[in-house]
N, CA and C atoms as a LAMMPS dump frame, in Angstrom:
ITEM: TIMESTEP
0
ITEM: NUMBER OF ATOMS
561
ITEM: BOX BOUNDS ff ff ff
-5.0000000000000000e+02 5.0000000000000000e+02
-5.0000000000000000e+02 5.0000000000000000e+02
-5.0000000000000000e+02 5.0000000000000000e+02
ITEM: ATOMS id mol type element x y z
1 1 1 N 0.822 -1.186 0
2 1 2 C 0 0 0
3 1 3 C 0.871 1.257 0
4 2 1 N 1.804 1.236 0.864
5 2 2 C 2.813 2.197 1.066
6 2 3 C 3.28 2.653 -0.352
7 3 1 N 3.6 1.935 -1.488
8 3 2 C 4.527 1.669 -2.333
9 3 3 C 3.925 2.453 -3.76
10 4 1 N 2.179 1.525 -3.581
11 4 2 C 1.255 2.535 -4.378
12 4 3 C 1.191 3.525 -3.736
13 5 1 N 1.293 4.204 -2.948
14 5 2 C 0.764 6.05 -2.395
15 5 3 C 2.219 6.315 -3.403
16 6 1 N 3.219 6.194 -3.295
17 6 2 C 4.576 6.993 -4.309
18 6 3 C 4.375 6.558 -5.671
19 7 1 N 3.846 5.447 -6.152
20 7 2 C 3.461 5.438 -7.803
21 7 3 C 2.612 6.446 -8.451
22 8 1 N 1.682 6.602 -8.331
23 8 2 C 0.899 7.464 -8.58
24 8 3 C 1.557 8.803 -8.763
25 9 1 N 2.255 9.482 -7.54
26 9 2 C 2.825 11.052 -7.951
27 9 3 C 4.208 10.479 -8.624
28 10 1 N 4.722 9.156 -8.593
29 10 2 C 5.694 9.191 -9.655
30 10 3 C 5.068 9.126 -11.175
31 11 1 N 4.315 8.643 -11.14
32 11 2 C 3.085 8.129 -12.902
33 11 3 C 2.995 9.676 -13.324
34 12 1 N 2.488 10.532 -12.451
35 12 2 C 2.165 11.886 -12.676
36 12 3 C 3.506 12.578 -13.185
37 13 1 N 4.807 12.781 -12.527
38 13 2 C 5.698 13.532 -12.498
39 13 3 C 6.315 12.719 -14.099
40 14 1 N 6.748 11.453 -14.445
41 14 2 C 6.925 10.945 -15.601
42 14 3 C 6.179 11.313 -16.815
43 15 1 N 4.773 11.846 -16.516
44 15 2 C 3.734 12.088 -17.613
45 15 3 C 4.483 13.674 -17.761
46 16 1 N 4.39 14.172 -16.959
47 16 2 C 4.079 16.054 -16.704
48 16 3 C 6.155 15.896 -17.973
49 17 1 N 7.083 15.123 -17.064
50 17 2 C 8.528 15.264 -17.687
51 17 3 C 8.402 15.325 -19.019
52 18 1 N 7.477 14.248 -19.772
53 18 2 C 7.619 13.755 -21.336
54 18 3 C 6.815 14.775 -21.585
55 19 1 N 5.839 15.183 -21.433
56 19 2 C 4.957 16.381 -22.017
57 19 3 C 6.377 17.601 -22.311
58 20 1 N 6.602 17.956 -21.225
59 20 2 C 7.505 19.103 -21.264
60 20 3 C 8.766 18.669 -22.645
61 21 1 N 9.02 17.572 -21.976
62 21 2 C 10.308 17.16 -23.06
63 21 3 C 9.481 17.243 -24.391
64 22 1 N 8.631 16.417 -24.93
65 22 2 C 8.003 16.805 -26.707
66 22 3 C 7.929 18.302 -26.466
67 23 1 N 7.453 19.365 -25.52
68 23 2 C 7.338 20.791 -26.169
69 23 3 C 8.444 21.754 -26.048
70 24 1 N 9.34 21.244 -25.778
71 24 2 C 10.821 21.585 -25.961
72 24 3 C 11.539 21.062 -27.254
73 25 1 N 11.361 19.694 -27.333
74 25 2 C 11.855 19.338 -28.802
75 25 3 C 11.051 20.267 -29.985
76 26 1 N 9.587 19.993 -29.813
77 26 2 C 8.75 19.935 -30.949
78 26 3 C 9.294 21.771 -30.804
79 27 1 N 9.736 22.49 -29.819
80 27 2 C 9.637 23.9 -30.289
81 27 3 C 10.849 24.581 -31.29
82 28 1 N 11.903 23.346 -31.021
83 28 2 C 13.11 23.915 -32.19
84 28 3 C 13.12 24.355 -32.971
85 29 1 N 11.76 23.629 -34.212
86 29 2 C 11.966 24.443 -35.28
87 29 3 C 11.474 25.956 -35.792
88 30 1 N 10.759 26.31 -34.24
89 30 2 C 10.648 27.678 -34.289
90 30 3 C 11.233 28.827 -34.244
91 31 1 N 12.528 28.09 -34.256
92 31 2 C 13.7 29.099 -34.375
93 31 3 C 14.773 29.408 -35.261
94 32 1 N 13.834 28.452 -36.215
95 32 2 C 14.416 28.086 -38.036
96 32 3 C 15.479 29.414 -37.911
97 33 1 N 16.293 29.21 -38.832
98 33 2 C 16.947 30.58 -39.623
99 33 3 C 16.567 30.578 -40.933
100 34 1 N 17.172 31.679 -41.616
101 34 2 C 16.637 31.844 -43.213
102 34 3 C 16.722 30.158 -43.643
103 35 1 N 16.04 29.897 -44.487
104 35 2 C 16.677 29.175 -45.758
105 35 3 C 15.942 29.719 -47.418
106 36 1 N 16.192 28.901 -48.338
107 36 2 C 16.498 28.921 -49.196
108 36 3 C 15.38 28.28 -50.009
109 37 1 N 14.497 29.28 -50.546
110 37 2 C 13.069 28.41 -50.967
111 37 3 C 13.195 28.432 -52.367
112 38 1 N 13.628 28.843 -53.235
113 38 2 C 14.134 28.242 -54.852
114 38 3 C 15.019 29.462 -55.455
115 39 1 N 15.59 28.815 -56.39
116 39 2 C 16.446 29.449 -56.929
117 39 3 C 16.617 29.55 -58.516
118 40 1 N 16.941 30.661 -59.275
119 40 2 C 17.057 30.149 -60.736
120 40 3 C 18.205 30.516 -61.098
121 41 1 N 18.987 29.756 -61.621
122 41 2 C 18.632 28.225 -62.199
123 41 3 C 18.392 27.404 -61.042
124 42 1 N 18.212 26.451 -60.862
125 42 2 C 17.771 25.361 -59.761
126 42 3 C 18.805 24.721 -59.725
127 43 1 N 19.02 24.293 -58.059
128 43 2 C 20.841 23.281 -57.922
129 43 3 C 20.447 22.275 -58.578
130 44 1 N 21.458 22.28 -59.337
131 44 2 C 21.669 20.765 -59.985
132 44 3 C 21.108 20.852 -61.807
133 45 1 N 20.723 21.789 -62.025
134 45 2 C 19.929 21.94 -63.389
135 45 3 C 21.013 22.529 -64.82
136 46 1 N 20.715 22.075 -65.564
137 46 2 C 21.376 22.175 -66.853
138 46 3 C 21.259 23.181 -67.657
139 47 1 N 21.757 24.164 -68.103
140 47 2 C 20.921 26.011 -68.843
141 47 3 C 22.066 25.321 -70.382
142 48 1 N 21.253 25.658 -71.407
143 48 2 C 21.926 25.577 -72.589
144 48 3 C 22.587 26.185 -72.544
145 49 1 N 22.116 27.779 -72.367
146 49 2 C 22.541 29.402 -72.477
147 49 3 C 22.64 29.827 -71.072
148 50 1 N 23.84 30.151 -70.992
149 50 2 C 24.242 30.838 -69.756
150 50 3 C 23.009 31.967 -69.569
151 51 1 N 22.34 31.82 -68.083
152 51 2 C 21.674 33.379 -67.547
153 51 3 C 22.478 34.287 -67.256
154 52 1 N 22.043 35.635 -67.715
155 52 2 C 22.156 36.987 -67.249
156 52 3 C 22.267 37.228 -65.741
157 53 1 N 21.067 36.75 -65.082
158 53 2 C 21.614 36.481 -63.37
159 53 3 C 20.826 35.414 -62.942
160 54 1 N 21.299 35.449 -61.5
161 54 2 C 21.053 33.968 -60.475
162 54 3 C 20.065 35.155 -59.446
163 55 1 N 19.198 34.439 -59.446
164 55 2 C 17.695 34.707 -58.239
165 55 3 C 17.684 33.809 -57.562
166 56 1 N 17.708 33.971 -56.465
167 56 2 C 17.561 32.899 -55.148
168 56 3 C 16.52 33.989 -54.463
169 57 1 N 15.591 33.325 -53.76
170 57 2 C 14.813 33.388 -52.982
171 57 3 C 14.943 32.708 -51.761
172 58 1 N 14.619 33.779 -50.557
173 58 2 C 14.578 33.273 -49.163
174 58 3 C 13.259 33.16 -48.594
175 59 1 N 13.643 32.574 -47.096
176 59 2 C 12.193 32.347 -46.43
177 59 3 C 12.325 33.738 -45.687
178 60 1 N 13.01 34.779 -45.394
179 60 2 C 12.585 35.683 -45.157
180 60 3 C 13.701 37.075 -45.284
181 61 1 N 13.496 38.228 -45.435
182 61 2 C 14.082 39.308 -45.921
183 61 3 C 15.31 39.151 -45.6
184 62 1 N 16.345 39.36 -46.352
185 62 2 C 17.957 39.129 -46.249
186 62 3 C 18.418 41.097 -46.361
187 63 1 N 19.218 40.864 -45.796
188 63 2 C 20.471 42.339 -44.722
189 63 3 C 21.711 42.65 -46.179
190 64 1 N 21.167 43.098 -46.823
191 64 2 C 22.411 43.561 -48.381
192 64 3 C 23.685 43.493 -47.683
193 65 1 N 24.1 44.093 -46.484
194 65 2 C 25.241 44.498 -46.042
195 65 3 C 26.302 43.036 -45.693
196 66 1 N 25.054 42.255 -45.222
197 66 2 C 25.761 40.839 -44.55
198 66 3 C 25.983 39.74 -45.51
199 67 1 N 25.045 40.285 -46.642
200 67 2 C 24.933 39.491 -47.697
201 67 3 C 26.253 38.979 -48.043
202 68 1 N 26.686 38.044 -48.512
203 68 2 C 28.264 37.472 -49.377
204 68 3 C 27.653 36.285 -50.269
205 69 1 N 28.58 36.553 -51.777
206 69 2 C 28.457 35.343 -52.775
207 69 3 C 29.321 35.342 -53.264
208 70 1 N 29.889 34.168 -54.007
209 70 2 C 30.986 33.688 -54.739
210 70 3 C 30.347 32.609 -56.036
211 71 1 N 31.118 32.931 -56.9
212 71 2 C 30.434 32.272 -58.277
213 71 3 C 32.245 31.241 -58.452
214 72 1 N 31.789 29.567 -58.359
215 72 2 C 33.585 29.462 -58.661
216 72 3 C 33.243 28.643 -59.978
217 73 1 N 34.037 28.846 -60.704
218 73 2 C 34.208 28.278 -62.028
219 73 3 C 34.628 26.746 -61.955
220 74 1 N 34.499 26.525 -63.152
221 74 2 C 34.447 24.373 -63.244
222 74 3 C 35.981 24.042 -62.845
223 75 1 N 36.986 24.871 -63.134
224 75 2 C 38.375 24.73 -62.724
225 75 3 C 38.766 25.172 -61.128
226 76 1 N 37.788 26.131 -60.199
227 76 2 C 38.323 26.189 -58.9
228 76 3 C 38.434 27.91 -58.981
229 77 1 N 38.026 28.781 -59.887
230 77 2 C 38.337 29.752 -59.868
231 77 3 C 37.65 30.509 -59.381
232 78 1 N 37.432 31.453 -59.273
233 78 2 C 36.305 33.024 -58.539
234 78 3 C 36.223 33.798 -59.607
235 79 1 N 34.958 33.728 -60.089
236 79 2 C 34.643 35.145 -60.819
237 79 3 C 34.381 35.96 -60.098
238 80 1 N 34.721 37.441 -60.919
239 80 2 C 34.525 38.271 -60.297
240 80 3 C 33.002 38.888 -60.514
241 81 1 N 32.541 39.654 -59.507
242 81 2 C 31.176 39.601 -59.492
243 81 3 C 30.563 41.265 -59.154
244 82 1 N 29.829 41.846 -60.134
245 82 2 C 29.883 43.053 -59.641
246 82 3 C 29.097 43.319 -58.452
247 83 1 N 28.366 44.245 -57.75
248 83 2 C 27.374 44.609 -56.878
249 83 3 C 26.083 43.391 -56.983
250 84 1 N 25.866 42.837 -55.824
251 84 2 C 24.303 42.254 -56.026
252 84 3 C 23.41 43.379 -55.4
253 85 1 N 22.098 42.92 -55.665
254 85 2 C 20.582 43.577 -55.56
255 85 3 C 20.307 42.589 -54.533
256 86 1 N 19.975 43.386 -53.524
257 86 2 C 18.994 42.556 -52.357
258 86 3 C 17.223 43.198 -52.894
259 87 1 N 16.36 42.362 -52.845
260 87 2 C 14.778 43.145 -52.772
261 87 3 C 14.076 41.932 -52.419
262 88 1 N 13.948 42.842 -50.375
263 88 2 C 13.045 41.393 -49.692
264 88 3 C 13.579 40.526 -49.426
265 89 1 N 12.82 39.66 -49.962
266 89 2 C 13.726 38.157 -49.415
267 89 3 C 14.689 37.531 -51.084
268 90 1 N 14.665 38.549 -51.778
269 90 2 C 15.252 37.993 -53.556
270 90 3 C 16.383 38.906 -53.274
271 91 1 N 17.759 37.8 -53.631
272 91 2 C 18.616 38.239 -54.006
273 91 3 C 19.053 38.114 -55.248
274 92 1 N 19.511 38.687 -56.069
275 92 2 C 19.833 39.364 -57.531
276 92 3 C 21.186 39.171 -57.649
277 93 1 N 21.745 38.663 -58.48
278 93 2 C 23.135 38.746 -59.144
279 93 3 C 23.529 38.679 -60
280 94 1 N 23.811 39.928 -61.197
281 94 2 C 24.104 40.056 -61.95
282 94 3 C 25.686 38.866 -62.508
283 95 1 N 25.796 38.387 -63.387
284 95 2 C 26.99 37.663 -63.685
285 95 3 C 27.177 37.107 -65.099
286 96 1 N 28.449 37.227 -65.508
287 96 2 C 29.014 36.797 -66.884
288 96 3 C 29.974 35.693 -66.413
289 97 1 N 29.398 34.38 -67.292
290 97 2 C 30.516 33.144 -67.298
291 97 3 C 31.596 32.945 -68.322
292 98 1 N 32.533 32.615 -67.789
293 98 2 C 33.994 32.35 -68.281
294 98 3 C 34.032 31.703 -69.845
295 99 1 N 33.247 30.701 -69.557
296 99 2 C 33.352 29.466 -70.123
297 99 3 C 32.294 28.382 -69.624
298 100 1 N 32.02 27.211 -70.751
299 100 2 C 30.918 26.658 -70.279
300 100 3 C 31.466 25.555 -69.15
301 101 1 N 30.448 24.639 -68.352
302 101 2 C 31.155 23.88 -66.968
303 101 3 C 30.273 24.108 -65.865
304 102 1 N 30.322 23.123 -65.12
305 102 2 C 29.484 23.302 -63.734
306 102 3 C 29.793 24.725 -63.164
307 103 1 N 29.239 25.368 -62.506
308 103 2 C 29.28 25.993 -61.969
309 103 3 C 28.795 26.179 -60.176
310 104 1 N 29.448 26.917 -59.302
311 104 2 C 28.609 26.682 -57.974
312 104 3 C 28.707 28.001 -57.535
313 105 1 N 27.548 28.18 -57.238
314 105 2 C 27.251 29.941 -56.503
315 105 3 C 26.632 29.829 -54.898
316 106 1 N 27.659 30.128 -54.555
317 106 2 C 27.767 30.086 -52.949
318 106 3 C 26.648 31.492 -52.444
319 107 1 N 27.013 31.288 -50.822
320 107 2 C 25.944 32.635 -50.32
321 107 3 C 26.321 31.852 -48.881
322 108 1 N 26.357 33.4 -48.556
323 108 2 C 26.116 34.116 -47.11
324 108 3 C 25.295 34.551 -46.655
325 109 1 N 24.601 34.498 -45.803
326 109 2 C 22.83 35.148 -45.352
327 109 3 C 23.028 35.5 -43.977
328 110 1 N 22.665 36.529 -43.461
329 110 2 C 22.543 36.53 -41.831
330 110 3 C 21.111 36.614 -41.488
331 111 1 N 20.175 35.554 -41.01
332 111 2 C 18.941 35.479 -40.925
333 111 3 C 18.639 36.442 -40.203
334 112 1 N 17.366 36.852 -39.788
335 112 2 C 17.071 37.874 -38.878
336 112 3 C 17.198 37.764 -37.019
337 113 1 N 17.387 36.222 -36.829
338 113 2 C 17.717 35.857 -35.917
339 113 3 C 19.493 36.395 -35.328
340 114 1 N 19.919 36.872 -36.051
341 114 2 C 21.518 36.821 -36.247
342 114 3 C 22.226 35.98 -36.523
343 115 1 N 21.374 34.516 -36.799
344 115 2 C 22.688 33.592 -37.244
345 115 3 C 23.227 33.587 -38.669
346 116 1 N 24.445 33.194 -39.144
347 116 2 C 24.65 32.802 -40.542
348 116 3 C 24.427 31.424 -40.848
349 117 1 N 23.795 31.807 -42.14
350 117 2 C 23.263 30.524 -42.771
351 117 3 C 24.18 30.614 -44.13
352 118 1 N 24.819 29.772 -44.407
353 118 2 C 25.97 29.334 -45.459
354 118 3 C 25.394 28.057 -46.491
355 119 1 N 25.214 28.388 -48.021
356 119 2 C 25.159 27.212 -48.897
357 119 3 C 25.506 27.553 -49.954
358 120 1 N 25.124 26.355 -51.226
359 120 2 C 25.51 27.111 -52.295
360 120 3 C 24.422 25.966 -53.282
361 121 1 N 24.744 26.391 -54.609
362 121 2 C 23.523 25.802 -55.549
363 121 3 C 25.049 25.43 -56.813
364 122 1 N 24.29 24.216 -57.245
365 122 2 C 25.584 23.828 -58.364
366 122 3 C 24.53 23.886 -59.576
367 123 1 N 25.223 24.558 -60.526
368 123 2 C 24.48 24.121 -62.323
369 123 3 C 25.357 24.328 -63.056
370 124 1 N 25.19 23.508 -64.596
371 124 2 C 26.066 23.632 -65.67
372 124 3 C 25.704 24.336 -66.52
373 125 1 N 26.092 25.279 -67.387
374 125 2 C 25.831 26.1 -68.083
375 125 3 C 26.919 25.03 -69.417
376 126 1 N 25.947 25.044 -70.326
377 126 2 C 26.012 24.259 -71.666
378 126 3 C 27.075 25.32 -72.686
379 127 1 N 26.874 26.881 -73.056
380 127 2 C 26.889 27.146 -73.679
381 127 3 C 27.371 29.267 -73.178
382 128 1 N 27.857 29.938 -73.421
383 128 2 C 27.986 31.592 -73.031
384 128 3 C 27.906 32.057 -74.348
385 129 1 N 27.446 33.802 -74.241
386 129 2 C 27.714 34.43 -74.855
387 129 3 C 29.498 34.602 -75.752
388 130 1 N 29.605 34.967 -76.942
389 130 2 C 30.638 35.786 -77.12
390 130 3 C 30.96 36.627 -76.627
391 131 1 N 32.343 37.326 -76.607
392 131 2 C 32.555 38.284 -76.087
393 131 3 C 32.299 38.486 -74.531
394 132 1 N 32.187 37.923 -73.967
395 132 2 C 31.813 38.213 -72.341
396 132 3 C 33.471 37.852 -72.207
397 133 1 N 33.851 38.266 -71.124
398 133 2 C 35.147 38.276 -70.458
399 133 3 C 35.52 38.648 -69.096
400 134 1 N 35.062 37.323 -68.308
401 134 2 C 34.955 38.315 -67.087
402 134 3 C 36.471 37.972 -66.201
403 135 1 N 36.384 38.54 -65.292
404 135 2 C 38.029 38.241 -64.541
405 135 3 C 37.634 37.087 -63.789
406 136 1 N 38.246 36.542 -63.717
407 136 2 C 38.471 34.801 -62.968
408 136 3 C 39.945 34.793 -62.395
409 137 1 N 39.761 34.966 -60.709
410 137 2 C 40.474 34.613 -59.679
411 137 3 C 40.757 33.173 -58.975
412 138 1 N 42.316 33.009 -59.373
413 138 2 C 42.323 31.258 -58.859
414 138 3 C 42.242 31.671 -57.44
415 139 1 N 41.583 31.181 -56.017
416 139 2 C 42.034 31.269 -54.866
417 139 3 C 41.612 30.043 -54.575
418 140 1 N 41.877 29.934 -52.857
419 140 2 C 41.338 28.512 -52.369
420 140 3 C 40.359 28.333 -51.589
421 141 1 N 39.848 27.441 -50.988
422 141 2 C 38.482 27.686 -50.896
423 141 3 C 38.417 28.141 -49.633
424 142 1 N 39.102 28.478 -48.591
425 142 2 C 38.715 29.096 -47.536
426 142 3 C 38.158 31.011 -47.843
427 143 1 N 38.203 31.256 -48.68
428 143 2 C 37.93 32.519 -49.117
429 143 3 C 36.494 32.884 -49.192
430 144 1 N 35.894 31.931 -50.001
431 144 2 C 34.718 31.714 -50.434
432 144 3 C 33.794 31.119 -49.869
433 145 1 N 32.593 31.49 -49.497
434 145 2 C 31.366 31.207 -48.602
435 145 3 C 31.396 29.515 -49.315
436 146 1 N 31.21 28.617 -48.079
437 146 2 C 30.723 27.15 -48.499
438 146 3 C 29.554 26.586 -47.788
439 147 1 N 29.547 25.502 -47.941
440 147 2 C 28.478 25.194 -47.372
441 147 3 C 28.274 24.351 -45.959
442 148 1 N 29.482 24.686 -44.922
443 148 2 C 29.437 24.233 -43.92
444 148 3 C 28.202 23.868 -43.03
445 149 1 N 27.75 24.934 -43.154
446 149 2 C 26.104 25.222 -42.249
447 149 3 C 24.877 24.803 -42.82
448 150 1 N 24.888 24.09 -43.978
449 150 2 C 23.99 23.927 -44.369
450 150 3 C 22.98 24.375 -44.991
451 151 1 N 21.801 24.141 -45.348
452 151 2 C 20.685 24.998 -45.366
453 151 3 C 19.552 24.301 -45.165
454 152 1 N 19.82 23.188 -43.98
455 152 2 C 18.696 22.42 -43.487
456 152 3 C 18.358 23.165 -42.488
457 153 1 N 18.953 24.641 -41.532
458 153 2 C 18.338 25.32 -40.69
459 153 3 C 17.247 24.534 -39.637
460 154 1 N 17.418 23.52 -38.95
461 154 2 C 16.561 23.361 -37.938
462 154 3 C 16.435 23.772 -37.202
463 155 1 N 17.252 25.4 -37.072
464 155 2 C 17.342 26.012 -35.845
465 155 3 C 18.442 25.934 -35.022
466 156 1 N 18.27 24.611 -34.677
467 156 2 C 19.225 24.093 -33.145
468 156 3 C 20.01 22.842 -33.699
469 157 1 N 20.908 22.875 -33.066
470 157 2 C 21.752 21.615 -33.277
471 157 3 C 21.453 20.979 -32.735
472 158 1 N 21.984 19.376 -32.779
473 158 2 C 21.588 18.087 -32.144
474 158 3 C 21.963 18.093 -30.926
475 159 1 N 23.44 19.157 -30.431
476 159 2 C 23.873 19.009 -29.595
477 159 3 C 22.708 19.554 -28.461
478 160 1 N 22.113 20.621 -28.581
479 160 2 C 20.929 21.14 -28.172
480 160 3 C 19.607 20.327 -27.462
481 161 1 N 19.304 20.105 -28.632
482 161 2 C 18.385 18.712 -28.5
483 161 3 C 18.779 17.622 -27.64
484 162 1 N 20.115 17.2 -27.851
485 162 2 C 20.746 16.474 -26.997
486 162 3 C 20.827 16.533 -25.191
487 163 1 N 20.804 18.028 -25.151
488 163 2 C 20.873 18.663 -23.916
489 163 3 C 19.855 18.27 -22.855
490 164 1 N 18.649 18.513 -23.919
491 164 2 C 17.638 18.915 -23.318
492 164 3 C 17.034 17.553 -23.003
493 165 1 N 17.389 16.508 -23.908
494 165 2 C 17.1 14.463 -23.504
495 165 3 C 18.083 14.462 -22.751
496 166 1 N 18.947 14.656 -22.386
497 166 2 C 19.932 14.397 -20.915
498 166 3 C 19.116 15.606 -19.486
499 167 1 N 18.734 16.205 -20.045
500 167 2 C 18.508 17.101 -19.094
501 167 3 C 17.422 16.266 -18.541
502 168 1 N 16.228 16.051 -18.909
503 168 2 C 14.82 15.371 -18.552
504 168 3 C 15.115 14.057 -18.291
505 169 1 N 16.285 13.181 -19.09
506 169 2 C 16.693 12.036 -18.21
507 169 3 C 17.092 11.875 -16.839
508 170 1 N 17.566 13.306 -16.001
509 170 2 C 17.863 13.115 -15.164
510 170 3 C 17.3 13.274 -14.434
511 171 1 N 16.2 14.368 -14.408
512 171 2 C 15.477 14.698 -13.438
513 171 3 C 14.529 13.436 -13.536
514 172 1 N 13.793 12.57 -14.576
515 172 2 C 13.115 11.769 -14.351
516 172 3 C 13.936 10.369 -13.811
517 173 1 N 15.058 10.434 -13.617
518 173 2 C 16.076 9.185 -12.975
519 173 3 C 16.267 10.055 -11.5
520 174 1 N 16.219 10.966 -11.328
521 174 2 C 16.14 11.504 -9.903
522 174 3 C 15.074 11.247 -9.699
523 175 1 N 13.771 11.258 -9.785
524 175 2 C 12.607 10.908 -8.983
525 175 3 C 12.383 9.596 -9.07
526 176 1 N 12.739 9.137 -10.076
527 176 2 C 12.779 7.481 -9.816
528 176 3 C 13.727 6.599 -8.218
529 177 1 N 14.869 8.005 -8.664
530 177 2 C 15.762 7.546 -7.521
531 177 3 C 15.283 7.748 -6.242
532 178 1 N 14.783 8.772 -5.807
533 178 2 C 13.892 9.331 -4.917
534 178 3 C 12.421 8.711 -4.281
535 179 1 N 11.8 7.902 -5.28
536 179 2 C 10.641 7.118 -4.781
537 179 3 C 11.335 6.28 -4.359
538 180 1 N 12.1 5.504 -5.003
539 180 2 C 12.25 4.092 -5.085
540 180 3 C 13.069 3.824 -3.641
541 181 1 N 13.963 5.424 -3.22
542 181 2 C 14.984 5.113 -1.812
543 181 3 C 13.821 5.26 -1.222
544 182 1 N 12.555 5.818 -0.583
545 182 2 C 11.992 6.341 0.131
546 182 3 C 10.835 5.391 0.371
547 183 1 N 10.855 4.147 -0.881
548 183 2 C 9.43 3.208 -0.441
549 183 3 C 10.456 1.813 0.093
550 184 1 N 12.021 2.046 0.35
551 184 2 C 12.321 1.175 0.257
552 184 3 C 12.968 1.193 1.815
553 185 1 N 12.681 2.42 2.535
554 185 2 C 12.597 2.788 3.508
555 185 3 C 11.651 2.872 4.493
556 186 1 N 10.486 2.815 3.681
557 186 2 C 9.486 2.746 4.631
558 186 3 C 8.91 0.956 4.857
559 187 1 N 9.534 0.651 3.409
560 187 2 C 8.497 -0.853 3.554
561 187 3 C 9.929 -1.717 4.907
C-alpha cells in the first residue's frame, strides 16, 4: 500500500517530464533561420545558355550588407562579381561566365535571428555568350562562402536537442531515484 501512495505522484511527475520534453523538442523548429526556398537556375539543373543572373529566394528578408556570394568556375576559380541587388527576401546577381562547366554559386545570409546561414547551388551552363570576359580569380576555398552550415536550418543543433534528452533524463532518474529510496525505507 505504502509503495502505491509513491506510484501514482511518480506516474504523474513521468507524464508532466515527457509532455515538457516533446514541447521543448517539438519547439526547435521555431527558431528556423533563413533558408532557401528556390532558386534560378535550380541546384543541380542544366541552362543551354548561360543566364544573365542567379535569383535565389529566401524564407525571409535578407540584410544587403551581410549578404556574401561567390560564383567558382568548373576549374576552382572566382569570378569576379559586380554589386548584387537585395529586394526582400530575392537576391539578384548580376553575372558573366567564363566558359561553359558546372558551376557553384555560394551565399552568405545573416537570418534575422543573427545567425549565418551558409550554402551554395551547383548548375552547368552548356553554352555563353561571345565576347563576355569576365576576370576569374584562382584562390582557395577558404575565401569563399561554403556550405558548412547547411541549409537544413533546424534552428538548433543536435547538440541542443541532446541537452535537453539528458537534461529530462535526469530529473526523471532523480525521482525514480527518490521514490524508489523512500518506499524502500518505509516498507
Amino acid at each position: 500500500m505504502n509503495t502505491l501512495r509513491f506510484l501514482i505522484p511518480l506516474r504523474t511527475f513521468v507524464v508532466a517530464a515527457a509532455v515538457i520534453v516533446l514541447f521543448a523538442v517539438s519547439a526547435v523548429p521555431a527558431s528556423a533561420h533563413a533558408s532557401l526556398l528556390s532558386s534560378n537556375p535550380a541546384d543541380g539543373e542544366t541552362l543551354e545558355d548561360a543566364p544573365e543572373q542567379l535569383v535565389l529566394e529566401f524564407s525571409e528578408e535578407l540584410d544587403l550588407p551581410s549578404t556574401q556570394v561567390a560564383l567558382v568556375t568548373p576549374d576552382g576559380g572566382t569570378v569576379e562579381l559586380p554589386p548584387l541587388s537585395v529586394d526582400g527576401n530575392l537576391l539578384v546577381q548580376d553575372v558573366a561566365f567564363p566558359e561553359p562547366g558546372t558551376y557553384t554559386f555560394s551565399f552568405r545570409i545573416v537570418s534575422a535571428d543573427g545567425h549565418p546561414v551558409e550554402n551554395s547551388i551547383e548548375f552547368t551552363v552548356n553554352s555563353v555568350p561571345e565576347g563576355q570576359e569576365p576576370v576569374v580569380t584562382q584562390t582557395d576555398d577558404a575565401s569563399t562562402p561554403d556550405d558548412s552550415a547547411s541549409d537544413s536550418d533546424s534552428g538548433v543543433g543536435w547538440g541542443t536537442v541532446g541537452l535537453i534528452a539528458v537534461g529530462a533524463l535526469v530529473v526523471v532518474g532523480g525521482a525514480v531515484f527518490l521514490v524508489t529510496r523512500r518506499s524502500r525505507r518505509r516498507a
